[in-house]
C-alpha positions in Angstrom: 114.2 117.2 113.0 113.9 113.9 115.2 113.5 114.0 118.9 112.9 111.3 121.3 109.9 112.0 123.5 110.2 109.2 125.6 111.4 106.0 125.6 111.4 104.4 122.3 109.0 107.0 121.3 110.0 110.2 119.1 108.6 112.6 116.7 109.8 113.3 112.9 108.8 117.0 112.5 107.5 117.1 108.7 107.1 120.7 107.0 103.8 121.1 105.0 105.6 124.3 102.6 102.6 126.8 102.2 100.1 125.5 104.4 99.0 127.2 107.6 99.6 123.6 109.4 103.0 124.8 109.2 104.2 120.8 109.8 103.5 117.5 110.6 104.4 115.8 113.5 104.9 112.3 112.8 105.6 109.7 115.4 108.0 106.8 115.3 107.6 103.6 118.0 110.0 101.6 118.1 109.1 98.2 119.3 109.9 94.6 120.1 109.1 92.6 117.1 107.9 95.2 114.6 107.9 98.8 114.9 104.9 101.6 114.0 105.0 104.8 112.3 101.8 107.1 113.0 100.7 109.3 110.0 103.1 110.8 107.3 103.0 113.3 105.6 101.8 115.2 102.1 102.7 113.0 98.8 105.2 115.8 98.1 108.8 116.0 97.7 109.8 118.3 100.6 107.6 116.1 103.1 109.3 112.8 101.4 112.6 114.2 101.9 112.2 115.1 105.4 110.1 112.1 106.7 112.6 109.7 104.9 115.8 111.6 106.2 114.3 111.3 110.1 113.3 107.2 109.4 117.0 107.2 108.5 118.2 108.8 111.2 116.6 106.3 113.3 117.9 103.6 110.9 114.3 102.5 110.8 113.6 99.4 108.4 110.2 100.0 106.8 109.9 95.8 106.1 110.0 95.7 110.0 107.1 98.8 110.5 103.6 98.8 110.4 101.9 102.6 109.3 99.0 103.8 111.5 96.7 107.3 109.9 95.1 108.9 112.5 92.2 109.7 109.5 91.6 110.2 105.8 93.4 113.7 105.3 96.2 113.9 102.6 98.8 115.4 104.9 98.7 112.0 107.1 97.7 109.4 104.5 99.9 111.3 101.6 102.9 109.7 101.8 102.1 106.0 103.2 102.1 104.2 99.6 105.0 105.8 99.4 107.3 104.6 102.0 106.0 101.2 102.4 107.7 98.3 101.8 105.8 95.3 100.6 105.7 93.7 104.2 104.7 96.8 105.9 100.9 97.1 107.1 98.5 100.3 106.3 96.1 100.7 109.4 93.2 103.2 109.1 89.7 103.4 111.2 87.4 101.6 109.1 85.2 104.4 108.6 87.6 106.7 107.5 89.0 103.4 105.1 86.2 103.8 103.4 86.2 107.6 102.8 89.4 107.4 101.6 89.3 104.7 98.6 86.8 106.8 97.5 88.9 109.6 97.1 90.4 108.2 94.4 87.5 108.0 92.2 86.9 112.0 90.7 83.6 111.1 90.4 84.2 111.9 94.6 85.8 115.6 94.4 82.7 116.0 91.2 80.1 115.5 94.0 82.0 117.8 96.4 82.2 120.5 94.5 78.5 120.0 94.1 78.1 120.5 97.4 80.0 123.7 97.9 78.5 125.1 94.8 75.2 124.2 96.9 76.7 125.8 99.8 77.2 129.6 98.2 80.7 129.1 96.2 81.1 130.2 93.0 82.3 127.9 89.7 84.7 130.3 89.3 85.9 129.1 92.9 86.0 125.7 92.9 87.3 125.6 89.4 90.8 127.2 91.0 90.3 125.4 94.5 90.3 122.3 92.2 93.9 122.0 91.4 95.6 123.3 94.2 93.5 122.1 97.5 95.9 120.0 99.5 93.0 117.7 100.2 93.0 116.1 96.3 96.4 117.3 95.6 98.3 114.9 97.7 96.8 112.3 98.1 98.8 108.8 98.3 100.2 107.8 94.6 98.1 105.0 94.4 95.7 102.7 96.9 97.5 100.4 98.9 95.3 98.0 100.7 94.3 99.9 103.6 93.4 97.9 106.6 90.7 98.8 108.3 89.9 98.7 112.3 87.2 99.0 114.6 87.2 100.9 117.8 89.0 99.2 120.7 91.8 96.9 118.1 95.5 97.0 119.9 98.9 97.2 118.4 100.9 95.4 121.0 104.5 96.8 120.3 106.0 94.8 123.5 106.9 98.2 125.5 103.5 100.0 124.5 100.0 98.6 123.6 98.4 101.5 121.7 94.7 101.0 121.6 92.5 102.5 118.9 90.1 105.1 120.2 87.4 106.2 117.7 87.5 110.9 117.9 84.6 111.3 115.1 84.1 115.1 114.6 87.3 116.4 112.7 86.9 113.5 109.7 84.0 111.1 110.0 85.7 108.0 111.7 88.9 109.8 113.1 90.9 107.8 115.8 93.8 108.6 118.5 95.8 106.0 119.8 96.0 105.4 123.9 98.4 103.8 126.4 96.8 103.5 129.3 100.1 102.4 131.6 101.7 105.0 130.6 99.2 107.4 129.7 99.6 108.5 126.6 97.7 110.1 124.2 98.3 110.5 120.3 96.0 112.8 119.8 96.6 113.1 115.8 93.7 116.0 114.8 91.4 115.8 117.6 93.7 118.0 119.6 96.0 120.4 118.1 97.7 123.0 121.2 97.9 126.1 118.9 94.9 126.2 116.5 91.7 125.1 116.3 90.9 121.9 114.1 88.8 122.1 111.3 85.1 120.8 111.9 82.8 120.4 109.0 79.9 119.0 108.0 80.4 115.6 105.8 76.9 115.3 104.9 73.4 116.5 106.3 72.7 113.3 108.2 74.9 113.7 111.2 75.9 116.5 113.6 79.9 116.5 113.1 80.2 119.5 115.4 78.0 117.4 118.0 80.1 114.5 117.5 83.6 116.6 117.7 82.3 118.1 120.8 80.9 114.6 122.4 84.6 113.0 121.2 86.4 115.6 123.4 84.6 115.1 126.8 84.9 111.7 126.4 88.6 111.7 125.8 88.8 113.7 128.7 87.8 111.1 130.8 90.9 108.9 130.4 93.6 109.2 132.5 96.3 111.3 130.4 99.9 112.7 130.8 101.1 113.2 128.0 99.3 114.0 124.8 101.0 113.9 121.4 99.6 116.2 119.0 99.9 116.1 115.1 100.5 119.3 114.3 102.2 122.1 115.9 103.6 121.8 119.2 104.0 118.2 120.0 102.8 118.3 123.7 100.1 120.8 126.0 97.4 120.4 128.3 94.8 118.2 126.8 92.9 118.7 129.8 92.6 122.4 129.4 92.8 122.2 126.0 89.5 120.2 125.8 88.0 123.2 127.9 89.0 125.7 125.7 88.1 124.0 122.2 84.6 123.8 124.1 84.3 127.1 124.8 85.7 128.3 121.5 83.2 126.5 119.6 80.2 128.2 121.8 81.6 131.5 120.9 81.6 130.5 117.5 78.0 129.1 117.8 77.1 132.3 119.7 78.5 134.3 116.1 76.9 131.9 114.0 73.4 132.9 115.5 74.1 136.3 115.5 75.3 136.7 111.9 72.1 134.8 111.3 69.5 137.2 113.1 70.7 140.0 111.3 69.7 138.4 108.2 66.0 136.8 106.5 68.9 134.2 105.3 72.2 133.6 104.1 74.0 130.8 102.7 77.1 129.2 104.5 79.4 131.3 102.6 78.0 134.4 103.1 77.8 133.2 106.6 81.7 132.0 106.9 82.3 136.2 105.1 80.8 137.3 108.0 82.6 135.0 111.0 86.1 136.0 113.3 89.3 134.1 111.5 92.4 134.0 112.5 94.4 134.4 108.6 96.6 137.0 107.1 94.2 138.9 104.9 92.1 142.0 104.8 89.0 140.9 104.0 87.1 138.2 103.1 87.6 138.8 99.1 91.5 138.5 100.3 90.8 135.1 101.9 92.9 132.2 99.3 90.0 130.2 97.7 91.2 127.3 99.6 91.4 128.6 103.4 87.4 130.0 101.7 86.3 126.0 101.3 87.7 124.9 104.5 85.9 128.2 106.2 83.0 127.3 104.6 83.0 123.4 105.9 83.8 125.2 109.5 80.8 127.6 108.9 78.4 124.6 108.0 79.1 122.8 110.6 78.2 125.2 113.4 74.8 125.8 111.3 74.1 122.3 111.5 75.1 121.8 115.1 72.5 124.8 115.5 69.7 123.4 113.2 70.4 119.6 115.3 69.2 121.7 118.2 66.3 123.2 116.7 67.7 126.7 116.7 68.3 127.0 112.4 66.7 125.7 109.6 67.2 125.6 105.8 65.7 125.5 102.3 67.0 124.8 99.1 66.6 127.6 96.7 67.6 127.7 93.4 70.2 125.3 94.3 71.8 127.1 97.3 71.3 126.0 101.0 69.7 129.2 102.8 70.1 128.8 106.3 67.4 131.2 108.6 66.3 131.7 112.7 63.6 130.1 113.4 61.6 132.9 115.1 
């Protein structure tokens, strides 16, 4: 489905088959000398098909459009090596650039299931999230010079200048793109109107949850109208939304704790068994292995938020991260 949003602006919706995302909602700018594309898809067939069959609708010329990924993740980055032609331009935050070359080492995915293992998931567990966790499944085909920019750089399409604004918090160096004449907001992860993004933890050095939190009140200090989400419905209330991903995440903080005190200490899966979700299954045990790893990335991340603030703390036993109330 295409639809223009406004002028010279419109959305490709991209279906993600099997994956509670549902879609992506790719965005298409036309403009004076070259034209810019904002995240694509899954390195799949069905999200080929469909991204290519809106591009033609709009008889867009890939040597005459540049490609802009909101972040790292495989269902914005998957398809870009794909339909580039060899004059068209890869942009990424540099921070995120850097994540994602390394993705394509297995050495990477080794280390992270190191990590998870660490974090209370079995072998038996990441052995079958190996092969089918969209994150390493669809990646891009190949590396493709990604380009790499700093908070602030502007793609002046004649019509609109899109400035890069840096949203750490859902993926290390995640960035939105803002017009400020016209106020406009591509929002890619950072807000999404029906669910919640994913938060986790990328590493032990840096409160994501903090910094997810910090990105949405500063966004909300820019003067927005309309805010185009990457997933989901296209447009909401970022305003309002911003207050209620704030207050979600204190509820989920609030559980956190008390899941915690109940216990002398858990790891964060046995933490994430014992938290709300919103997913079609029983019980945890019913939970797909993969919606378990991205639980248990959210579930991290609210523990470190907690032990930033001197609330939690942690000790490596036997390999496992055991997460405890300070009393």
């Amino acid at each position: 489905m295409v639809e223009e949003l406004l002028k010279d602006i419109f959305v490709i919706k991209v279906p993600l088959p099997n994956n509670p995302l549902k879609d992506l909602n790719s965005y298409f700018i036309k403009g004076a000398k070259r034209n810019l594309l904002i995240d694509t898809g899954f390195n799949s067939k069905a999200c080929y098909d469909a991204l290519t069959s809106g591009l033609d609708k709009l008889k867009a010329d890939m040597k005459n459009t540049d490609i802009f990924l909101t972040h790292l993740h495989s269902d914005h980055t998957g398809l870009s090596a794909s339909i580039a032609s060899d004059s068209t331009k890869i942009f990424i935050g540099e921070t995120d650039g850097d994540i994602l070359v390394n993705l394509f080492q297995p050495e990477y995915w080794n280390q992270v299931d190191e990590k998870y293992f660490s974090l209370g998931m079995s072998r038996e567990e990441l052995a079958e999230n190996e092969s089918i966790n969209p994150a390493s499944a669809f990646l891009p085909a190949k590396e493709k010079g990604y380009i790499g920019v700093k908070n602030g750089f502007e793609f002046d399409l004649g019509y609109y200048k899109l400035k890069c604004f840096e949203t750490p918090g859902h993926t290390p160096g995640h960035m939105c793109l803002y017009n400020e004449e016209h106020k406009i907001l591509f929002s890619g992860d950072h807000i999404i109107f029906d669910i919640t993004p994913n938060i986790t933890s990328w590493d032990f050095d840096k409160d994501y949850l903090g910094l997810y939190m910090d990105s949405l009140l500063k966004t909300k200090e820019l003067g927005i109208q309309f805010t185009f989400s990457a997933h989901r419905k296209v447009m909401g209330d970022y305003h309002g939304r911003v207050d209620e991903l704030i207050c979600h995440h204190e509820d989920r903080l609030a559980e956190v704790e008390k899941v915690l005190k109940n216990a002398k200490g858990l790891t964060p899966y046995e933490v994430a068994s014992q938290m709300t979700w919103s997913i079609r299954a029983k019980n945890w045990s019913e939970f797909p292995v993969t919606q378990k790893w991205f639980a248990v990335g959210e579930a991290l991340s609210h523990l470190e938020h907690l032990r930033y603030k001197g609330l939690v703390n942690y000790e490596l036993i036997n390999g496992r991260y055991i997460y405890y109330i300070i009393r």
